[in-house]
C-alpha positions in Angstrom: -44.8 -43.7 16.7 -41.1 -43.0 16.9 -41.5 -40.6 14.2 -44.4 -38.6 16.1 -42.2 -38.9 19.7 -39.4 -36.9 18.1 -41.5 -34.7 16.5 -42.8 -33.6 19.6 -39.9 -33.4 21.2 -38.2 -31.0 18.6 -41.1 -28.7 18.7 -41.3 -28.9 22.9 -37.3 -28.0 22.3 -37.8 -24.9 20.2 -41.0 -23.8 22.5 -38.5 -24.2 25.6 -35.6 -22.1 23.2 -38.0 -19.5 23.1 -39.3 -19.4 26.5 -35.9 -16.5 27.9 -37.0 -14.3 24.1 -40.8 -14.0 25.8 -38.6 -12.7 29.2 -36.9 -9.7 27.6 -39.2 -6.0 27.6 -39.4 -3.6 25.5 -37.6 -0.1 27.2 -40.1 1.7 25.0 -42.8 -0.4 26.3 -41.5 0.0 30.4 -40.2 4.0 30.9 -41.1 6.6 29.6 -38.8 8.8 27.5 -40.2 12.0 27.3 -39.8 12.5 31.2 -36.1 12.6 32.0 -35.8 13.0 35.9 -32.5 13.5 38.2 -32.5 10.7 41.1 -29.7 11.8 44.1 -29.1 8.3 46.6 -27.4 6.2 48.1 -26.3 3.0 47.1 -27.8 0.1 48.6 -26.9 -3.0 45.5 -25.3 -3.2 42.0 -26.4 -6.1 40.1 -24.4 -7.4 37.2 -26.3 -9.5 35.2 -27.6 -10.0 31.4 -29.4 -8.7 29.7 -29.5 -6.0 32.1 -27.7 -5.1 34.9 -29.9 -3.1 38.3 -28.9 -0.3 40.9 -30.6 -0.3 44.1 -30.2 2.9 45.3 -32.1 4.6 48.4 -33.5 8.1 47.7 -35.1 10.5 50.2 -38.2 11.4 49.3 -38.9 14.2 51.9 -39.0 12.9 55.3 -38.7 9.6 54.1 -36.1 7.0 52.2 -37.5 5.0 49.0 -35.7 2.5 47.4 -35.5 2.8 43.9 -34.4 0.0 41.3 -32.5 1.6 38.4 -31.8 -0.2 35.0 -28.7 -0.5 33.1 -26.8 -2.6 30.3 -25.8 -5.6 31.2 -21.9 -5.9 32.1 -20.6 -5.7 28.8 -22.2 -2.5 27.4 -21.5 -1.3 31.3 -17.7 -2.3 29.7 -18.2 -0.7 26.4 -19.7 2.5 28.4 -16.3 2.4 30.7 -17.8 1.2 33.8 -16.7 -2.0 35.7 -17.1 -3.7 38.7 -13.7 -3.2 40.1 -14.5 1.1 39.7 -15.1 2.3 42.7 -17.8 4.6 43.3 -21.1 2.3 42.8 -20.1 0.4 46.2 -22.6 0.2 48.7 -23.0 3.2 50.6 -21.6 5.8 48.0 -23.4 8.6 47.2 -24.5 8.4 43.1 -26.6 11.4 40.8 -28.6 9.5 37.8 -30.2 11.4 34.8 -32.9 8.9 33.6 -36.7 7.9 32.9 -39.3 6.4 35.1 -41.1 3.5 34.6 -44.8 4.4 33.2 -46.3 2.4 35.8 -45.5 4.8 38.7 -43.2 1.8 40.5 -39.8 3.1 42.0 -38.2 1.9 38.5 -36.0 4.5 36.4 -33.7 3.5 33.2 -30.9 5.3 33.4 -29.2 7.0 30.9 -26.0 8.9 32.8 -24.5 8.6 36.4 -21.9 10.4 38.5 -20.6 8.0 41.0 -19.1 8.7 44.2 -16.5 9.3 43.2 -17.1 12.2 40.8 -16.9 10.4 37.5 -20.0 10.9 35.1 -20.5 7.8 33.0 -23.3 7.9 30.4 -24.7 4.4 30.2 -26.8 4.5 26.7 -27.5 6.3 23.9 -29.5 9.6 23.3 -31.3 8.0 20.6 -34.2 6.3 21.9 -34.4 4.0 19.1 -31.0 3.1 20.1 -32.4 1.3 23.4 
């Protein structure tokens, strides 16, 4: 019976190891690449998490504002790309241009692939190689 118990319990444990793998997307899979699009906003949130960090950034869309949720690295390829949280020009209210891809589901999702932030500096957040992402 004991043997069993922990038998179960080790399986349960890799089962619950593997439960944050099933979580991650494939960017392939989400946006899609062979529509790259220019977004012009304002900053509403910047997000730094893993596996990925998210920009909220409000864009007008005629007479209207939409709030669109943009995709990067998480914080340390945001480092490795030369963008931190202390930099200013992603703070709320600053004015930010992307270069990026829309989600293929038509939601107010883009990857992004370069930004110039507020403050003029252009920061290219991944690689042009989409097998790269």
């Amino acid at each position: 019976m004991k043997s069993r118990l922990g038998g179960l319990c080790a399986v349960l444990g890799f089962v619950l190891a593997a439960v944050p793998l099933w979580a991650h997307h494939s960017t392939q899979a989400e946006f899609d690449f062979s529509k790259k699009i220019n977004w012009t906003g304002t900053v509403w949130k910047m997000e730094w998490y893993n596996p990925h960090s998210f920009l909220y950034v409000d864009v007008k869309d005629g007479d209207k504002t939409v709030r669109w949720a943009f995709e990067f690295p998480g914080p340390q390829g945001l480092a490795r790309a030369g963008l931190r949280k202390s930099d200013s020009g992603l703070q709320k209210g600053d004015t930010v241009s992307m270069t990026g891809f829309p989600a293929r589901d038509k939601s107010n999702l883009g990857f992004i692939e370069t930004i110039t932030l507020g403050n003029g500096r252009k920061v290219t957040t991944w690689l042009n190689d989409p097998n790269a992402r």
